[in-house]
C-alpha positions in Angstrom: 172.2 86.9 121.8 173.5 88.7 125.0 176.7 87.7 126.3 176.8 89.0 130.3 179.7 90.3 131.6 180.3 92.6 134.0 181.7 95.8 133.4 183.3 98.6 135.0 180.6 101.5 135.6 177.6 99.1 135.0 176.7 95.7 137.1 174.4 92.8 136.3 171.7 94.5 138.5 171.8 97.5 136.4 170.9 95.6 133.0 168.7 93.4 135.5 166.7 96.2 136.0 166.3 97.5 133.0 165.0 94.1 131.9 162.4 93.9 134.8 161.3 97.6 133.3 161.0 96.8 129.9 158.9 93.4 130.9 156.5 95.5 133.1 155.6 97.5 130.4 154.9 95.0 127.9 152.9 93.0 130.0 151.0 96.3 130.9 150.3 96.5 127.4 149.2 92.9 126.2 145.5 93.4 127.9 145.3 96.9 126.0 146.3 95.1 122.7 144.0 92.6 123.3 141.3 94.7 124.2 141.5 96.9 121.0 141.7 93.8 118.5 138.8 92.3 120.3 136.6 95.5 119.8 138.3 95.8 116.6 136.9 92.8 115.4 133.5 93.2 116.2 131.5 94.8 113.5 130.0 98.2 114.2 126.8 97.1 112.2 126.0 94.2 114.1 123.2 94.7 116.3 122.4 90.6 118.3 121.5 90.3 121.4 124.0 87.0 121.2 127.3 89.6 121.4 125.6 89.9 124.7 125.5 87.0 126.2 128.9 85.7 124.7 127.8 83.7 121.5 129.4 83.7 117.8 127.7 86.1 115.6 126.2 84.7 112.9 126.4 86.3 109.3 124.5 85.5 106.5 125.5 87.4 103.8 126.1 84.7 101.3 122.1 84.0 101.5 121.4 87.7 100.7 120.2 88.0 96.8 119.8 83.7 96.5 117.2 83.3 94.5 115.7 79.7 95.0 112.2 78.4 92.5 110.1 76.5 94.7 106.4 75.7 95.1 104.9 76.0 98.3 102.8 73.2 99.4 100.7 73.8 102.6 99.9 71.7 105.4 96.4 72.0 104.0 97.5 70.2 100.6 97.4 73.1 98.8 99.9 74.5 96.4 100.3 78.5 97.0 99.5 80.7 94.0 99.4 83.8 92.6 97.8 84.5 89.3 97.7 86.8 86.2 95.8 89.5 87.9 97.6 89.5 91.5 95.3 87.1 93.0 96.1 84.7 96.0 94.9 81.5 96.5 95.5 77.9 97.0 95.2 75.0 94.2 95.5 71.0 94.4 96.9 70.8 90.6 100.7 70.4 90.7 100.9 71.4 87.1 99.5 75.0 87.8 101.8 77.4 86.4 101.6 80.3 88.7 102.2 78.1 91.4 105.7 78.2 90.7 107.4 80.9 92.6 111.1 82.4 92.9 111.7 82.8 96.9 114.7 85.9 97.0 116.4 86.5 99.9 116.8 90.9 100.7 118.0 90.6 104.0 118.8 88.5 107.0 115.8 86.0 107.6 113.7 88.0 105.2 112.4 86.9 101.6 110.8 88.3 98.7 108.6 85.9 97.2 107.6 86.4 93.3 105.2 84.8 90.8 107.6 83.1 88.0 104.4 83.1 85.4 102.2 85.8 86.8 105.7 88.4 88.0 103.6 89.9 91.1 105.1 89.6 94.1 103.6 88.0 97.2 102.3 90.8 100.3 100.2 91.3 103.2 98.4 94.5 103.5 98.6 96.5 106.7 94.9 95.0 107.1 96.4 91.7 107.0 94.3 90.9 103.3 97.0 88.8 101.0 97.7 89.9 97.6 99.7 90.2 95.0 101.6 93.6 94.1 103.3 94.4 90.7 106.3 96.2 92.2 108.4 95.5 95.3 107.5 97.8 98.2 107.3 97.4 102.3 104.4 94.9 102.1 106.3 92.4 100.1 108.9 91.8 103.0 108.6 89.0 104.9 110.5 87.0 107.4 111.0 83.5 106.7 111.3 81.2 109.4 111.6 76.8 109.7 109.1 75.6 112.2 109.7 73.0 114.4 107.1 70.7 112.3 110.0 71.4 109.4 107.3 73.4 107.9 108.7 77.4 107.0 106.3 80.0 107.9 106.2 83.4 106.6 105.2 86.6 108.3 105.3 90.3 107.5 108.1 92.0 108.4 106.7 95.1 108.6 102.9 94.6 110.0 101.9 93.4 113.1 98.5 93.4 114.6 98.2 94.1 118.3 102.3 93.3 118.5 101.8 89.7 117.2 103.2 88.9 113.3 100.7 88.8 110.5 101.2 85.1 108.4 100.6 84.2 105.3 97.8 81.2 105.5 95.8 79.2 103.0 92.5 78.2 105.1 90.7 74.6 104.1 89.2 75.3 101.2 92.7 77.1 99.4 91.5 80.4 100.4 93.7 82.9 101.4 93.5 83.8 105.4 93.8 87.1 106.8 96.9 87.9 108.8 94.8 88.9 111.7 93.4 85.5 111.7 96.6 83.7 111.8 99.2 82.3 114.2 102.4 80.8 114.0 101.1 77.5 115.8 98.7 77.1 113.5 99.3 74.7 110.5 97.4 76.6 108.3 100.7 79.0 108.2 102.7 76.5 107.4 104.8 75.3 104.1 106.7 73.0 102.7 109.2 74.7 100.0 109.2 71.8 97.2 111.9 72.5 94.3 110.9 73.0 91.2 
């Protein structure tokens, strides 16, 4: 605690001054402070648009490697499957085996999605033709997404055709569509994750 008193040699205004100085310059440098924790904070890896506009940054890192075993059941009443030879179609039994799929998350809003029984995984060609590959490459990437319908759709995350996404689709008859063909409006894209 200061006790003021005056002096001889050095008056109140003196210390007064030197007070006023010392407040000056912090208060200069509280917006500097600020500025630097602010950018510190932000993550150099983080590329949204919402940074931009002012919005939290979301982070889903805690999704990235969960692996969830669903069946897909399509709008069409078809269970999604992929069989022993890397075929992929659509089937009304429930108790088909290799309609039982492991859905693994690789990255933000992308899934890899794998046969339990038959161990392909599910991809769309850069043609757009749906099949089943036996090791994880580029084609087996795709981005999942929940529909308004509360249907998820998924769509290549690497192919496009003509700058529109490439989905995967089971037609009327269980028949696999080709990602040219598809839409994300259209309920043949879309699929309800059921738990296994």
């Amino acid at each position: 605690m200061w006790k003021w008193k005056v002096t001889k040699g050095a008056s109140a205004w003196s210390h007064l001054s030197c007070l006023s100085l010392l407040l000056a310059l912090l208060l200069c440098s509280l917006p500097v402070a600020c500025h630097n924790a602010r950018r510190a904070m932000r993550s150099p890896r983080v590329t949204n648009s919402s940074m931009v506009v002012g919005r939290h940054v979301r982070s889903y890192n805690h999704l990235q490697g969960d692996v969830r075993r669903r069946k897909l059941f399509s709008f069409q009443k078809f269970f999604l499957r992929i069989d022993k030879n890397g075929k992929v179609n659509g089937t009304k039994s429930k108790d088909d085996p290799f309609s039982i799929l492991e859905i693994k998350s690789v990255d933000v809003g992308i899934v890899a999605i794998k046969g339990l029984s038959s161990n392909y995984y599910l991809a769309i060609s850069k043609k757009g033709e749906l099949y089943g590959a036996k090791e994880f490459g580029t084609d087996c990437k795709l981005k999942e997404r929940i529909e308004e319908n509360g249907y998820n759709t998924y769509a290549s995350a690497e192919w496009r055709n003509k700058k529109k996404p490439m989905f995967v689709g089971l037609s009327a008859n269980g028949k696999p569509m080709r990602g040219k063909k598809t839409r994300r409006k259209n309920t043949a894209t879309h699929f309800l994750p059921i738990v296994v």
